[in-house]
N, C-alpha and C positions, 0 to 999 in steps of 0.2 A: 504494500500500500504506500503510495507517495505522500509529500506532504503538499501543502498547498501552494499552487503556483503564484499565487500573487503575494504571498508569504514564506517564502523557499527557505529562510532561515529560522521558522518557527514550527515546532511540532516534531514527532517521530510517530510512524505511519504502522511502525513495527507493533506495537502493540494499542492498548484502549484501557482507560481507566474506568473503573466502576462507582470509585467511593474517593474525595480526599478529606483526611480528617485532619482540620487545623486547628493546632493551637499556640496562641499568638500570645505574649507580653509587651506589649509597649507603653512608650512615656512619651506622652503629648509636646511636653515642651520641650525634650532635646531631638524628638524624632526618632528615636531608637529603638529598634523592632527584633526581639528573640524568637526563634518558630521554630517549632515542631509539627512535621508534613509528613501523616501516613499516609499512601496511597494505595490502594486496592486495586491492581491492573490484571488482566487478561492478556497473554501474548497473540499475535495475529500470524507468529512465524518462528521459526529457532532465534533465542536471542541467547548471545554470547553476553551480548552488551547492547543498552539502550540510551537512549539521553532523555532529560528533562530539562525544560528551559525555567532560567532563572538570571536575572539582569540585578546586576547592582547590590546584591546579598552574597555573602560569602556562608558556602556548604562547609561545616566542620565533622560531622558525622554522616556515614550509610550505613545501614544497612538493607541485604534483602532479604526476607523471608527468617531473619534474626538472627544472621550469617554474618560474623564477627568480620571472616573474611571476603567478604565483599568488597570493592578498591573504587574508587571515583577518582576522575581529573575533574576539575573546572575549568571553563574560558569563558570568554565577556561575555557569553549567550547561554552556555548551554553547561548542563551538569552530565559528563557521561559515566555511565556504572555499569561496571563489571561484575554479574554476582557468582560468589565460590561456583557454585553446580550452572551449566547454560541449562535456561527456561525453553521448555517445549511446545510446538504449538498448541491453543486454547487453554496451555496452563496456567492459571491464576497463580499470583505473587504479590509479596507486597515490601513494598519501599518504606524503610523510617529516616528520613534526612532531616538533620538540626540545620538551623543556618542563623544568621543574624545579621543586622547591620544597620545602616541609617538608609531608610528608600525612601526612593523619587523617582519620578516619570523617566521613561524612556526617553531616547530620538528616534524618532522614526519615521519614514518619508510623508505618512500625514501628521506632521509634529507630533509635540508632546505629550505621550500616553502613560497612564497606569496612575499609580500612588502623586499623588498629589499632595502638601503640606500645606495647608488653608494659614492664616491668620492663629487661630486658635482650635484645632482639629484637624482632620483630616477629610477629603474625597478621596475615591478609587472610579478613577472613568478610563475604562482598559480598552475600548474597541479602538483596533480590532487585535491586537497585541501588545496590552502593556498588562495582563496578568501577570506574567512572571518579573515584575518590579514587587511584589510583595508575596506571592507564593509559587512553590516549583512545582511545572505542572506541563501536561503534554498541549500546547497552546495551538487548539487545531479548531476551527468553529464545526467541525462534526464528531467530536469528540467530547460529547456530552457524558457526566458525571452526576452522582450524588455527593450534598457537603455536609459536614459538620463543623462548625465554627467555635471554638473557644476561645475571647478576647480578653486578658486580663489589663486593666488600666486603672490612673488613678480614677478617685470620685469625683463626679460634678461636670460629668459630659456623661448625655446619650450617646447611644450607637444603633445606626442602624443597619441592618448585612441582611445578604439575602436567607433566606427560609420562614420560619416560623422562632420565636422568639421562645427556647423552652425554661430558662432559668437565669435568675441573678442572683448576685448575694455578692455580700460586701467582709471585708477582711484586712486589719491595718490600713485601712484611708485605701481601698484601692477594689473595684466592681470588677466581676467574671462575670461576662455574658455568654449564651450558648443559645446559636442560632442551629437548627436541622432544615435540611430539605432531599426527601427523597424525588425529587422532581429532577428530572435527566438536563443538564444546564452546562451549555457552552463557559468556556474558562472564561473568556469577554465579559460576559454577563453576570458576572459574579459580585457582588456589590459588597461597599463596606463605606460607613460616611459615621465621622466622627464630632461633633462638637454639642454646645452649650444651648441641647433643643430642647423648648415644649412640643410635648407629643399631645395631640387627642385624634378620636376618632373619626374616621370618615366614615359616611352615611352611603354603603354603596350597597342599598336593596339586597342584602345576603352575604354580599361578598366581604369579608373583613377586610378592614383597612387602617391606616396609620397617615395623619400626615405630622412630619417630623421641621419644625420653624423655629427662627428667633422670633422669641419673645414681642418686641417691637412692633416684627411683620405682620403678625395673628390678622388682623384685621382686612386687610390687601389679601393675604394669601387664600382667607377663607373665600373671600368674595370672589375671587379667581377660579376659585374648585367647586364651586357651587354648581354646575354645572356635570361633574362627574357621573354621580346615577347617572342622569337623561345620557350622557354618551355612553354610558356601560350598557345601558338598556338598548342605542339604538343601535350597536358595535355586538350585544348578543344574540339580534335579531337577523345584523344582516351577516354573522363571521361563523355563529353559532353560542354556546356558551364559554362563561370564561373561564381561559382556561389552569388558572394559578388555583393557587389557596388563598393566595389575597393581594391586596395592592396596597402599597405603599407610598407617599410620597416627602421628598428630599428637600427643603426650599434651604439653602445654604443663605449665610447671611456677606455670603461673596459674590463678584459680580460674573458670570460666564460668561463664556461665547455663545454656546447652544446647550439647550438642555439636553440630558441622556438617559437612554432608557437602561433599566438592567433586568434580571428575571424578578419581574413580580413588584419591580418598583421603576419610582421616575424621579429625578434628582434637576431639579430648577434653580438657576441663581434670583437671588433677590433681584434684581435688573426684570426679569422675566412676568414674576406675580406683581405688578402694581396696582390694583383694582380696579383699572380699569379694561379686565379683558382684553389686553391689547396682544396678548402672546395666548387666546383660547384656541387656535388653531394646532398650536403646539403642546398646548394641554392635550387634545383629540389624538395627535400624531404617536403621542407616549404610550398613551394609552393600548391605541393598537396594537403596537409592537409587541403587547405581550401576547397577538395570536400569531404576528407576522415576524417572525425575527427572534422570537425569544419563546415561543410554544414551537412553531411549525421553522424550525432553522434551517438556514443553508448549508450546505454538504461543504460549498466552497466560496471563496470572497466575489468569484467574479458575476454569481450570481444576486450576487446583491440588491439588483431591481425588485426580487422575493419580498424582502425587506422591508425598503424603502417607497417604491413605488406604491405598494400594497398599502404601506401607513399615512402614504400619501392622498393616494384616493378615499381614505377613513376620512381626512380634514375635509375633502367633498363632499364627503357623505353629511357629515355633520351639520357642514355649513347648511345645506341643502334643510336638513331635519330641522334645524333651529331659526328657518325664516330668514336665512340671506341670501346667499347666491345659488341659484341652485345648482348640480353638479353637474350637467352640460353645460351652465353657463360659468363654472371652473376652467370645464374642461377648453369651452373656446378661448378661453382668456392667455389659460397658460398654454395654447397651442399657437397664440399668436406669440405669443412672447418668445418661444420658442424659434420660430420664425425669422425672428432675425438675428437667432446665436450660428455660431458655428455649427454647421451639418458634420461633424467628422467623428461621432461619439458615436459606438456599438452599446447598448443597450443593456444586452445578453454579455458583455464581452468588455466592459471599456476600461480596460487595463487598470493595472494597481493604484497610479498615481490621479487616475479620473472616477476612481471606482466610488468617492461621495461627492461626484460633481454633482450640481444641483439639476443638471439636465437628466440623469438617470433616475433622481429622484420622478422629477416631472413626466418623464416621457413614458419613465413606467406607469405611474398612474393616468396615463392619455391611452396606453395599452389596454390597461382595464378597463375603459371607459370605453374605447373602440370596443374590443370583447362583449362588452353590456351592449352595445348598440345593433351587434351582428345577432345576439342568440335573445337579447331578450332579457329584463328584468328577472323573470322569476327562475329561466335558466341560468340567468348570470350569478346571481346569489345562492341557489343550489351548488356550483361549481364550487364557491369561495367556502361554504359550511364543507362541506363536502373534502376539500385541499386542509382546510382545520380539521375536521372529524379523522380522517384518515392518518392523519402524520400527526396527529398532535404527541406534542414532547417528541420529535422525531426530524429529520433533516428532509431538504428536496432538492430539486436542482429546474434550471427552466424545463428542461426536458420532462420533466415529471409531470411539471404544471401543463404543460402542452397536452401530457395522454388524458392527464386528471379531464382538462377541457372538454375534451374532444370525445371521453367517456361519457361523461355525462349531457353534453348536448347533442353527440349521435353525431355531429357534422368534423367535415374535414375544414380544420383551423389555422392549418400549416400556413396555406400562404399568408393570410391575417396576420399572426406570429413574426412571419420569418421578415414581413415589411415594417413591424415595429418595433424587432429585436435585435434584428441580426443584419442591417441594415441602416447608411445614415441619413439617407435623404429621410427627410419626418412627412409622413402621410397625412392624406387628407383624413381629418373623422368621417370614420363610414356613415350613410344614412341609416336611421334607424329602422331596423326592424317590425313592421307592424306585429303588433301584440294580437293572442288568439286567445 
């Protein structure tokens, strides 16, 4: 199994993790982070030796399987390990590596990713490889895991990480948290946000929720998510059900670039909730991504339109459901806009250094839009439950979503497809379909 080509120095393809259990000490004000990382792996092939990726932490222990002599090297990317006995194919094993150090974000050709040092806490925003700036791990977006989290810190900061929140408890001036989730989750998507929150609850019709704010913000924040139910409710009518244990959200009291999603949660800068709904489009976009991008994942990065596109057309769908623009008249907008960008971007395809340009975002959701126009509303929304229902917690690739399509609406969709994927001149939107 290779690793991934738009990511060629991240990941080992030789085997698959099942479970990593971490457990974390750090100290907020000098930045200082102690770990211990079991990992529960499956081999996919004979391994003599495998790697794990880790940036900027220094491995002082291995073992494998409790094998004293077990031997690692490290280099600036990767940890590789030799264990006593070579692992046979589908044989489960499992890795315990200490490591420690002061983390921070990576470099990486879309700037600065991973562990991030806030003011007074911490972010972790890894897409789509800044995981291994704070845990070692096979950094592959279809190499989904289960986690367990133990975070020992001083008192007087929340935490919030991905799963479910199973325990606290305090001990000489200093909180253990223990976050679980047996929910199969890309290394990217893995969350950890640290600082000085009020928590309460969000009101999302069933679903549990958390949103995690300074203090100050309560008032803007709230008024900005006020909105959530009505997009949950109109996101599990037209996606399916949702598909987490719960949702979360992150409003830091720093300013970002863009907000991020991770499994099960959504992390916004103060800049973003001002109350006056001026970023509710991107409230809608987070939201998605837990059916598109973080439920139903990509196999690989250059599929990413899956993603993006998909959570794209959610912010049409929205607009549409809440009395503004409606979603053709999204779609014609940003079709013009499109219009006069550069025509040289593949879709299906647009290489690593384009792969969050804004025009994949867009042109994939003009795809789906096109697709809803060819087969029809109630076929087009049956496809989209249907691409959730069947992969959920599980990976895809365009090709998948192609047979998915064309399964369920009976028709041949290739060339539709192949003119807004695979392809750069940008097509006209098909006429619509009359409905039966």
């Amino acid at each position: 199994m290779t690793v991934d080509p738009y990511a060629p120095q991240s990941g080992d393809g030789s085997y698959r993790v099942v479970e990593y259990r971490l457990k974390l000490r750090y100290r907020v004000l000098t930045n200082r982070l102690d770990g211990e990382a079991v990992i529960i792996a499956v081999a996919n092939e004979a391994l003599a030796s495998f790697r794990l990726d880790l940036v900027g932490l220094k491995a002082d222990r291995v073992r494998v399987d409790g094998e004293k002599r077990s031997s690692f090297r490290q280099g600036n990317r990767k940890v590789t390990i030799s264990p006593a006995t070579a692992i046979s194919p589908g044989q489960e094993f499992t890795v315990h590596l200490r490591y420690s150090g002061t983390p921070g974000p990576r470099t990486s050709r879309w700037g600065q990713v991973g562990w991030e040092h806030l003011a007074d806490g911490i972010l972790v925003a890894s897409q789509p490889t800044g995981a291994p700036t704070w845990f070692p791990c096979n950094d592959r977006p279809s190499d989904k895991a289960g986690y367990r989290l133990e975070l020992t810190l001083e008192e007087g900061y929340t935490v919030a990480a991905t799963g479910v929140l199973e325990s606290q408890s305090a001990s000489s001036g200093r909180m253990t948290w223990t976050f679980a989730s047996d929910v199969p989750t890309a290394t990217y998507l893995v969350a950890l946000h640290i600082g000085r929150y009020r928590s309460e609850a969000l009101p999302l019709a069933g679903v549990p929720g958390t949103v995690y704010y300074p203090a100050e913000l309560r008032n803007p924040v709230l008024a900005d998510l006020a909105g959530l139910p009505a997009m949950l409710a109109l996101f599990e009518s037209c996606f399916g059900a949702y598909p987490m244990a719960r949702y979360d959200v992150v409003v830091t009291p720093d300013v970002l670039e863009i907000p991020l999603e991770s499994q099960g949660m959504a992390v916004f800068g103060a800049n973003h909730l001002d109350g006056q709904g001026s970023s509710e489009r991107l409230v809608a976009h987070e939201l998605a991504h837990q059916w598109f991008g973080n439920s139903v994942g990509v196999s690989r990065w250059q599929d990413i339109w899956l993603n993006e596109g998909f959570s794209c057309y959610a912010e049409w769908l929205w607009s549409e459901a809440s009395g503004a623009l409606s979603a053709h008249q999204q779609a014609k907008h940003h079709h013009a806009l499109l219009a006069d960008l550069p025509q040289d971007l593949v879709t299906a395809d647009p290489g690593p250094d384009a792969m969050f340009d804004d025009r994949v975002y867009k042109r994939g959701a003009l795809t789906l839009h096109a697709l809803r126009r060819v087969v029809g509303d109630e076929v087009f929304f049956n496809i989209l439950r249907t691409w959730c229902r069947e992969r959920k917690h599980a990976t895809g690739t365009t090709a998948d979503f192609i047979t998915t399509s064309q399964r369920v609406s009976g028709q041949d969709l290739r060339p539709l497809f192949t003119q807004w994927l695979d392809r750069t001149p940008l097509p006209k939107l098909p006429h619509r379909t009359r409905q039966h």
